[in-house]
Legacy VTK file of the C-alpha trace (Angstrom):
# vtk DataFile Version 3.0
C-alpha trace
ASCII
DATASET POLYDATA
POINTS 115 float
18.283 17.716 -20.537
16.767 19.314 -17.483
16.046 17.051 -14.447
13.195 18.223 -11.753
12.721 17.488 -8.490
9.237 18.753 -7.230
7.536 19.521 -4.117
10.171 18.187 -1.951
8.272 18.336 1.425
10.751 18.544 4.771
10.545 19.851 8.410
13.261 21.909 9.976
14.339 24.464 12.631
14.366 27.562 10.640
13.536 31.101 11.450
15.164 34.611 13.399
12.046 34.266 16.226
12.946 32.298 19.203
9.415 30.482 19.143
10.950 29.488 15.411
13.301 27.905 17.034
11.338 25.867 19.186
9.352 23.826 16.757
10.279 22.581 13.752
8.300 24.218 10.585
7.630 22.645 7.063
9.506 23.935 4.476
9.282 23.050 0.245
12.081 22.100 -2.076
11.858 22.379 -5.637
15.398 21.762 -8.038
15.949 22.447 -11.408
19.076 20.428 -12.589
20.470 21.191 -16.324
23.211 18.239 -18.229
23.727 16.754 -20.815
21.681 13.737 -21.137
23.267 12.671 -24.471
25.352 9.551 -23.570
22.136 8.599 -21.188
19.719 8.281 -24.266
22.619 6.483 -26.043
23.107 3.867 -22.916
20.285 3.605 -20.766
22.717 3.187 -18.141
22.488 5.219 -14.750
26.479 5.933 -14.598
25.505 8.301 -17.663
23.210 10.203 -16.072
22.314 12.163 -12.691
21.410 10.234 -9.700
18.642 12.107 -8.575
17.898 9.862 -5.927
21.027 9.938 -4.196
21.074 13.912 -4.723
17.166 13.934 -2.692
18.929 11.822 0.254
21.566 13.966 0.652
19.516 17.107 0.400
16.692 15.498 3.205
19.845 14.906 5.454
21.164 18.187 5.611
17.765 19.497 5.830
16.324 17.323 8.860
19.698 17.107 10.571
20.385 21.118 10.318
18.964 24.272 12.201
18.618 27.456 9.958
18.283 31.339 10.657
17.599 31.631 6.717
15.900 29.973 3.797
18.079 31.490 1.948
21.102 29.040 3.727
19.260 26.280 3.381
19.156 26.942 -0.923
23.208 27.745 -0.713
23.772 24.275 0.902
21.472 22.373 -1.162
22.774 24.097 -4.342
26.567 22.914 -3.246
25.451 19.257 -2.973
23.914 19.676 -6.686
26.894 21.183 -7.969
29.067 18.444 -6.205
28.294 16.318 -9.329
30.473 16.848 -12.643
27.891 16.573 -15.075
25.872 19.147 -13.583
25.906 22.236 -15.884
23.532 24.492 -14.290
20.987 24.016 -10.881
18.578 25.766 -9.407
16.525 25.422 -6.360
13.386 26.759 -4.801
12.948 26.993 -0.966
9.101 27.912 0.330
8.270 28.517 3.276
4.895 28.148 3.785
3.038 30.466 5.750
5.739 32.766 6.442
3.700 35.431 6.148
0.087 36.061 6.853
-2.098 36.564 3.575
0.340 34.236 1.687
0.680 30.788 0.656
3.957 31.039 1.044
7.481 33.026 1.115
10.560 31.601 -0.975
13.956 32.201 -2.311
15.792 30.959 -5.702
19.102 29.792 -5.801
20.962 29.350 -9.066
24.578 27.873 -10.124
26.055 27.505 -13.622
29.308 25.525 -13.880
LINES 1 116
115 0 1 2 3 4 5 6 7 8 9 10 11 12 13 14 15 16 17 18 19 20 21 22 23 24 25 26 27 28 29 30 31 32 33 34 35 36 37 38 39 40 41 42 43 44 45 46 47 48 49 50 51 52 53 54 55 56 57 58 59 60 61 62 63 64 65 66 67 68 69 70 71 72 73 74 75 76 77 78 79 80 81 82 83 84 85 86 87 88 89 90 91 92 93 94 95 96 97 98 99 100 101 102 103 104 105 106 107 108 109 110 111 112 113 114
């Protein structure tokens, strides 16, 4: 079963340029989480499946309460607090940064674990 997270819009310090550093800049968070949904369907029961909720809080936290050089960091941190749950068997997540670059929508790295 594959769990996804879309268009998770935050604000952070991120960027190499001192005037990046200066105002915080809108980044995009998309995650891909893999399990095994199995005992969920069986249940209906939340314990049985991936708290996606609780994953999104902790993800906005370190976001908004962190300063970055790299999007690239902030994928590798929100990847660990995926991959802090057990029934996780493979995660991946998007980080855009819109308007990184002129003539783009947008600039962005992919992160991805297996267990």
């Amino acid at each position: 079963m594959i769990i996804r997270i879309e268009d998770l819009k935050l604000r952070t310090i991120v960027g190499i340029y001192e005037w990046e550093k200066e105002n915080k800049q809108d980044i995009v968070i998309n995650v891909e989480i893999e399990f095994d949904g199995t005992k969920a369907i069986e249940t209906d029961d939340i314990a049985d499946t991936i708290d996606y909720k609780s994953i999104t809080k902790k993800i906005i936290t370190m976001v908004e309460e962190s300063e970055f050089n790299l999007i690239e960091r902030i994928a590798g941190e929100a990847i660990k607090i995926i991959m802090e749950n057990e029934k996780v068997e493979k995660a991946s997540v998007r980080v855009d940064k819109p308007g990184a670059l002129r003539f783009t929508d947008s600039v962005s790295v992919t992160q991805t674990e297996t267990r």
